[in-house]
C-alpha positions in Angstrom: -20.9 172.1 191.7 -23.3 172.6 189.0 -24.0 175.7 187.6 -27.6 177.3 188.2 -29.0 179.5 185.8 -32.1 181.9 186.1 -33.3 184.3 184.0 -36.1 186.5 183.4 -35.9 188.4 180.0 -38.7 190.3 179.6 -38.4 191.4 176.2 -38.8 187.9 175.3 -41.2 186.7 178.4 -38.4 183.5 178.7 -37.6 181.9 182.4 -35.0 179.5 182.6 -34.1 177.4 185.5 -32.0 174.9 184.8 -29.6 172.9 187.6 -31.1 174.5 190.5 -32.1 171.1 192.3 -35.5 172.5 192.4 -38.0 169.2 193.8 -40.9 172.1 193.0 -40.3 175.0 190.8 -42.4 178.8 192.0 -44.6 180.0 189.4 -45.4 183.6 190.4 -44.1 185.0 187.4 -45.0 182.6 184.9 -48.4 184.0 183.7 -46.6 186.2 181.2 -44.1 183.7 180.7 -43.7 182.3 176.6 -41.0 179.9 176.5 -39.9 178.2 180.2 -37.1 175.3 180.6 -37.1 173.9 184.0 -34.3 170.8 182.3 -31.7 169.4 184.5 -33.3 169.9 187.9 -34.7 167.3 190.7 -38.9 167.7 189.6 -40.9 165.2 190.1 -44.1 166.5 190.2 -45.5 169.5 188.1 -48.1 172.0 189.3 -51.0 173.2 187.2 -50.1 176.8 188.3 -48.0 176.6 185.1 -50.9 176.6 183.4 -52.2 179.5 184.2 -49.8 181.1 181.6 -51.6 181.0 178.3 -49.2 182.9 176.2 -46.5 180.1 177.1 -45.3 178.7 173.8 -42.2 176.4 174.7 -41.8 174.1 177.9 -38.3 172.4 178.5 -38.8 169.6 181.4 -36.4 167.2 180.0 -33.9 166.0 182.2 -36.0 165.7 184.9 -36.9 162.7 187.3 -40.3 163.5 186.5 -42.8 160.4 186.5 -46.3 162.1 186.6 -48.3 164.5 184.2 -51.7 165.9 185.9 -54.8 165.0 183.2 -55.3 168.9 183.4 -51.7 170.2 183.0 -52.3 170.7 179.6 -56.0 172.2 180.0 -55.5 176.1 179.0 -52.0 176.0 177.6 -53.6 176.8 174.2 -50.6 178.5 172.4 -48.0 175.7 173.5 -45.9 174.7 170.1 -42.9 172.7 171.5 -43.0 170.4 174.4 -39.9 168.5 175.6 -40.0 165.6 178.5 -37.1 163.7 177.1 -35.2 161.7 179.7 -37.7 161.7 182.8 -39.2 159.0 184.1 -42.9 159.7 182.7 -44.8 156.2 182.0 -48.0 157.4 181.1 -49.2 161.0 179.5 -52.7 162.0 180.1 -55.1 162.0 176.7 -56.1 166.0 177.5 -52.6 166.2 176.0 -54.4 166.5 172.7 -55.7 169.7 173.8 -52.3 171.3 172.6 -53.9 171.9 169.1 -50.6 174.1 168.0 -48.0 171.7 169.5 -45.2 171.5 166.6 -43.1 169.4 168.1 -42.5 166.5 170.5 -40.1 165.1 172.3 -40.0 162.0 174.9 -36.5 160.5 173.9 -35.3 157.8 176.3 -38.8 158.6 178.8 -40.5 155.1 180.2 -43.9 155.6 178.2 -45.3 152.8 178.0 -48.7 154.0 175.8 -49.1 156.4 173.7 -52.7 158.5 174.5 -55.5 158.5 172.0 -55.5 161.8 172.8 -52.2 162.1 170.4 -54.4 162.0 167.3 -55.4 165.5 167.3 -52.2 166.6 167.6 -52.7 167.8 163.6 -50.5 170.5 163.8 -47.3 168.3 164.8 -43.8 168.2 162.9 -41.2 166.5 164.9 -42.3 163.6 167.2 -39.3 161.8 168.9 -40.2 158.3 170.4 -36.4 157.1 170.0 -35.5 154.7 172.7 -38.5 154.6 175.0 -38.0 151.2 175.2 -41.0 150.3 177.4 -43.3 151.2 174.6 -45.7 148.5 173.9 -48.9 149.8 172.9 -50.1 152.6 170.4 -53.7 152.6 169.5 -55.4 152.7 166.3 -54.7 155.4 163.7 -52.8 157.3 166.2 -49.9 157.7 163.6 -51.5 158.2 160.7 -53.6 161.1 162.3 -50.6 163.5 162.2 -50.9 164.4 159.1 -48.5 166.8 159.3 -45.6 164.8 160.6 -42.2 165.5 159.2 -39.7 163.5 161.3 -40.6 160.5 163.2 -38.3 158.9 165.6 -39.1 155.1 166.5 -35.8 153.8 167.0 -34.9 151.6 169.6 -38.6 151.9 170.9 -41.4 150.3 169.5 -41.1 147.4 167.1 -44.5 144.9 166.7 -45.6 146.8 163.2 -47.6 144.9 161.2 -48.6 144.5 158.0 -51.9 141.7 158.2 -55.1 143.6 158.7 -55.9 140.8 161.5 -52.5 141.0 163.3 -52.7 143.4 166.6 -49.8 145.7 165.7 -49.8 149.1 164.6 -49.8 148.7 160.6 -47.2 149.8 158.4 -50.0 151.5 156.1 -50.3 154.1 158.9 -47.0 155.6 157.9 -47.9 155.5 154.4 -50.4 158.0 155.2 -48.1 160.4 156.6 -47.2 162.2 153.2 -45.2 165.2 154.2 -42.8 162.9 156.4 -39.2 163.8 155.6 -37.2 161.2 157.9 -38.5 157.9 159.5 -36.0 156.2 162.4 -37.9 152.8 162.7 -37.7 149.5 164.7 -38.7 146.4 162.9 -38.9 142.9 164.3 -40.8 140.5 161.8 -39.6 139.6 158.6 -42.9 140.7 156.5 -42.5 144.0 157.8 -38.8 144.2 157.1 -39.7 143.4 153.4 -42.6 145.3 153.3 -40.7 148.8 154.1 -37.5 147.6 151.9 -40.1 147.4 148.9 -41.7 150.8 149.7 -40.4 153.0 147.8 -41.7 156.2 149.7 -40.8 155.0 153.4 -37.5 152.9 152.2 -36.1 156.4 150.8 -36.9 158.7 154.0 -35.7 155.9 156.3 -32.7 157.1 157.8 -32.3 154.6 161.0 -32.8 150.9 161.3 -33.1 148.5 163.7 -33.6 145.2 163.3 -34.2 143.2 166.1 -35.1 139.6 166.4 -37.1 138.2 163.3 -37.6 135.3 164.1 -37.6 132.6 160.9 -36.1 135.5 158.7 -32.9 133.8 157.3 -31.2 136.0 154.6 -31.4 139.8 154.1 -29.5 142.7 152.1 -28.8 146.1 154.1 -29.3 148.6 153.1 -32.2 147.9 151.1 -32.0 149.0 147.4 -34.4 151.8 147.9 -32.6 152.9 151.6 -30.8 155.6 150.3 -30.4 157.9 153.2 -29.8 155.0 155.5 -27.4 156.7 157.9 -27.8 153.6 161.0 -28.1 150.2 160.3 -28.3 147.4 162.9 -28.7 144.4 163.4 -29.3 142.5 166.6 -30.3 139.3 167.8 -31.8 137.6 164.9 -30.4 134.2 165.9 -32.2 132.2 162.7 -30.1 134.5 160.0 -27.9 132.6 158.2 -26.7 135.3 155.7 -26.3 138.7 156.0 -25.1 141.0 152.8 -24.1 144.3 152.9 -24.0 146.5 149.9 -26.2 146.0 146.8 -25.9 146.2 143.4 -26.4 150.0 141.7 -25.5 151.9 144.8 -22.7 154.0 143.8 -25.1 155.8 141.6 -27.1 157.2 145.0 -24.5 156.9 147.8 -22.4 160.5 147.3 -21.6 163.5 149.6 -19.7 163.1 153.6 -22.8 161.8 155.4 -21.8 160.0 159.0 -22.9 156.3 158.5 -23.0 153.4 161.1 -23.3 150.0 161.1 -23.8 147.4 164.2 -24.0 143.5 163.9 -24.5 142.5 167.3 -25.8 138.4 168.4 -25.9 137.3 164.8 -24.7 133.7 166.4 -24.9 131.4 162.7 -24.6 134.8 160.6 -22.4 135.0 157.5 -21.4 138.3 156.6 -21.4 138.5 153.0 -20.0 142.2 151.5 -21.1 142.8 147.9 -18.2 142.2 145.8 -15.7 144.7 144.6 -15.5 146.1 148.0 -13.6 149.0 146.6 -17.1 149.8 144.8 -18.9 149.4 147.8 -19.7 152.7 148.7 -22.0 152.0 151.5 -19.0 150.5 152.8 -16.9 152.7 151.8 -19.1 155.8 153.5 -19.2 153.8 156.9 -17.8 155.6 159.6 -18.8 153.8 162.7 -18.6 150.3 162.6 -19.1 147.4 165.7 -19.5 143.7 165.5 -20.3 142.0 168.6 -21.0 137.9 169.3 -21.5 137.2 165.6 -20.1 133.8 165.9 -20.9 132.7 162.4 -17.8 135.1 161.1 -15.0 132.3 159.9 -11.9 133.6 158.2 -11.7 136.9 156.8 -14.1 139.9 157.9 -14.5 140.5 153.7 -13.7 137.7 151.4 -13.5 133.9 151.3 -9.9 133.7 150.3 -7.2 132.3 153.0 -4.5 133.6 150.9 -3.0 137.1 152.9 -1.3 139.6 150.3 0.7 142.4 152.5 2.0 144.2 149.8 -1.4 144.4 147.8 -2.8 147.9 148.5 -6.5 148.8 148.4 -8.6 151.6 150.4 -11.5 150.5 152.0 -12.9 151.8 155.2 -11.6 154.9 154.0 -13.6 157.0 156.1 -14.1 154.9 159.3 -13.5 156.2 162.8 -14.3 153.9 164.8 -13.9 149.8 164.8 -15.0 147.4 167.2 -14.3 143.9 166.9 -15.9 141.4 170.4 -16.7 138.3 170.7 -15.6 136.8 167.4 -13.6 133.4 168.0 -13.1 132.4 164.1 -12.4 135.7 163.1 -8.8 135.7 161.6 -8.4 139.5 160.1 -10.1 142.2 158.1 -9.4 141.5 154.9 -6.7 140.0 152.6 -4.2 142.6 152.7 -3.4 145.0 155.6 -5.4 148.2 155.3 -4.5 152.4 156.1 -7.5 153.2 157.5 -6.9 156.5 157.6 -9.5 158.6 159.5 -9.6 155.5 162.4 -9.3 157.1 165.7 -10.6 154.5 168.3 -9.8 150.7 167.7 -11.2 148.1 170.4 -10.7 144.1 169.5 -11.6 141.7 172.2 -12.2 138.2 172.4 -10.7 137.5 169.3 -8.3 135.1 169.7 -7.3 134.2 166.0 -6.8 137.7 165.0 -2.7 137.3 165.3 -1.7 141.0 164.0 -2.9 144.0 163.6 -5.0 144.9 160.3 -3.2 148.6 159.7 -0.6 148.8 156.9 2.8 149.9 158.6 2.4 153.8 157.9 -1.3 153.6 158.5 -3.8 154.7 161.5 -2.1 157.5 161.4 -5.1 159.6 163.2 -5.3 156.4 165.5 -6.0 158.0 169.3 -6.9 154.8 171.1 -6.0 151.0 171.0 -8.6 148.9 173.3 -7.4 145.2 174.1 -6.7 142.7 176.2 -3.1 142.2 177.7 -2.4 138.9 176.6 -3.4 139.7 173.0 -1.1 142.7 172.6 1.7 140.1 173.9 0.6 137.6 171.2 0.9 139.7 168.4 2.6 138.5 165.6 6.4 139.7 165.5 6.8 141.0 162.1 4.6 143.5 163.2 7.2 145.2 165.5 7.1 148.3 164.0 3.5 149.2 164.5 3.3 147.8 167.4 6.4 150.4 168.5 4.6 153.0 166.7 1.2 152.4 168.6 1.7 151.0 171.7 1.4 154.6 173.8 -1.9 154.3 172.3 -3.5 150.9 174.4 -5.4 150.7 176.9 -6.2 146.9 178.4 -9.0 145.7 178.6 -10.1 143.5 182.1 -8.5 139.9 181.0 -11.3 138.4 183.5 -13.9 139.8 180.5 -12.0 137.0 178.0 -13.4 134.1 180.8 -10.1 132.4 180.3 
């Protein structure tokens, strides 16, 4: 049973509802109310008695199965500086939203927009604007972006992706971010090539981008993540580009810029003819090295060896790589034969998960490695096939699995 909270605090003019399965909130005390979080209930349809509160400075609807916002719901709520409708099912905000001329911040995380209002433009006052995974967005007008001059953070991942960098093409041009000069951090979706190189190159937008996704590009068949100038690239992935051919991670130099315990995370996900090519000296790879989330999924392309060319396996070679990962996930990868030439110690790994590899014979930890290691994911009738000389792990680890569905293998 979920827990309902209401307050009233006075001294602060806050109401909070949230969990109370309210279809339709009451609003007899909200005229004095400043801040007001309705999240987590069952509202589908806002009142514009809300409204009536013009000292209200917060509103908290995320959440919320929410799909409709009344052209005057935002009409007389004057002082309003954050505004949150993350995870509802809105699909269309009214434009009288840029009446909110103090609005700060903005978030519709995961909602169904599928427009942004002209009316966003004169937001001017605006800091934080969260757009990540609407994944219905299609459309954004002219000079929307670029009008919030104030912008800080910007959060475009997994949402829209048709940027532009041609004055005739119909997407929203990359230039508009350029005009954004007090933007801080830039989470973007990119899905032609010329964009892609255009950001890379731009030294400004390249250094504050701090998630990637790259989906698609069609024709593009090599590229180098991060980019040299990416250097607070904390996500990259990389899905669906079925015409890469090469993929390198790591470049040249980036050992000078690459420093401190910053999360990073990389995905590779239907990269079907993709070779995965890591910068050499792996040990010196320090994007590599800083990675701490790692999945590849249906990248058919990977022969052999994860990192490296040679076929050669030296057990009692040590090196550290992948010192700070946490999480690996290997699927779908039928030429894959192991992670690198020598077995590694991973020693922050906490969750491993390898399916649908069928040529990966042992597993890649040195014997007194893993040692943080909390979950093996696999399938049955690879654990079985494991090579024997690996015993002792497999001793050591095997209260750790948990078996995957064998049906998922299609054999």
């Amino acid at each position: 049973m979920h827990r309902v909270l209401a307050l009233w605090l006075k001294q602060d003019q806050m109401l909070v509802q949230t969990r109370a399965n309210m279809a339709r909130p009451e609003f007899s005390e909200w005229k004095k109310a400043e801040r007001v979080s309705l999240m987590m209930n069952n509202l589908n349809l806002m009142s514009t008695e809300i409204t009536q509160s013009k000292k209200l400075q917060t509103m908290m609807l995320n959440k919320n199965t929410l799909q409709h916002i009344p052209p005057n719901f935002f009409d007389t709520m004057s002082s309003l500086k954050v505004l949150d409708l993350s995870l509802t099912g809105i699909k269309e905000l009214p434009s009288e939203i840029g009446h909110l001329q103090e609005l700060v911040s903005l978030n519709l995380f995961k909602s169904k927009l599928k427009r942004l209002p002209d009316g966003l433009k004169h937001l001017t006052k605006l800091r934080f604007l969260n757009l990540g995974y609407t994944t219905r967005l299609i459309d954004i007008p002219d000079k929307v972006i670029s009008s919030l001059k104030n912008l800080r953070v910007l959060i475009m991942y997994a949402s829209y992706g048709a940027w532009d960098v041609d004055s005739s093409g119909e997407g929203v041009k990359l230039e508009e971010l350029e005009n954004l000069t007090h933007l801080k951090e830039l989470a973007i979706t990119v899905e032609e090539e010329k964009v892609l190189k255009e950001l890379c190159k731009n030294d400004p937008l390249a250094k504050i981008t701090s998630c990637l996704l790259i989906r698609g590009c069609e024709g593009m068949d090599n590229f180098k993540l991060p980019g040299k100038l990416m250097y607070g690239l904390r996500l990259g992935r990389v899905v669906d580009c079925h015409d890469l051919k090469v993929l390198t991670i790591g470049n040249p130099g980036e050992e000078t810029w690459i420093s401190g315990r910053q999360e990073r995370k990389l995905e590779l996900k239907g990269l079907p003819t993709a070779h995965i090519q890591w910068r050499e000296k792996v040990s010196k790879n320090m994007w590599l090295q800083s990675l701490t989330w790692l999945s590849i999924t249906s990248c058919k392309g990977i022969k052999g060896q994860l990192i490296g060319n040679t076929t050669k396996k030296n057990k009692k070679r040590k090196i550290e790589i992948f010192g700070a990962l946490k999480y690996l996930e290997l699927n779908d990868l039928p030429k894959l034969d192991g992670i690198y030439d020598c077995l590694l110690p991973f020693p922050l790994l906490r969750t491993f998960k390898v399916v649908r590899c069928p040529k990966l014979k042992e597993l890649p930890f040195t014997e007194d490695g893993a040692t943080k290691l909390r979950d093996i994911y696999c399938e049955k009738h690879w654990w079985d096939k494991l090579r024997r000389d690996d015993e002792k792990i497999r001793t050591r680890l095997k209260h750790l699995v948990k078996f995957e569905d064998d049906d998922i293998t299609g054999e």
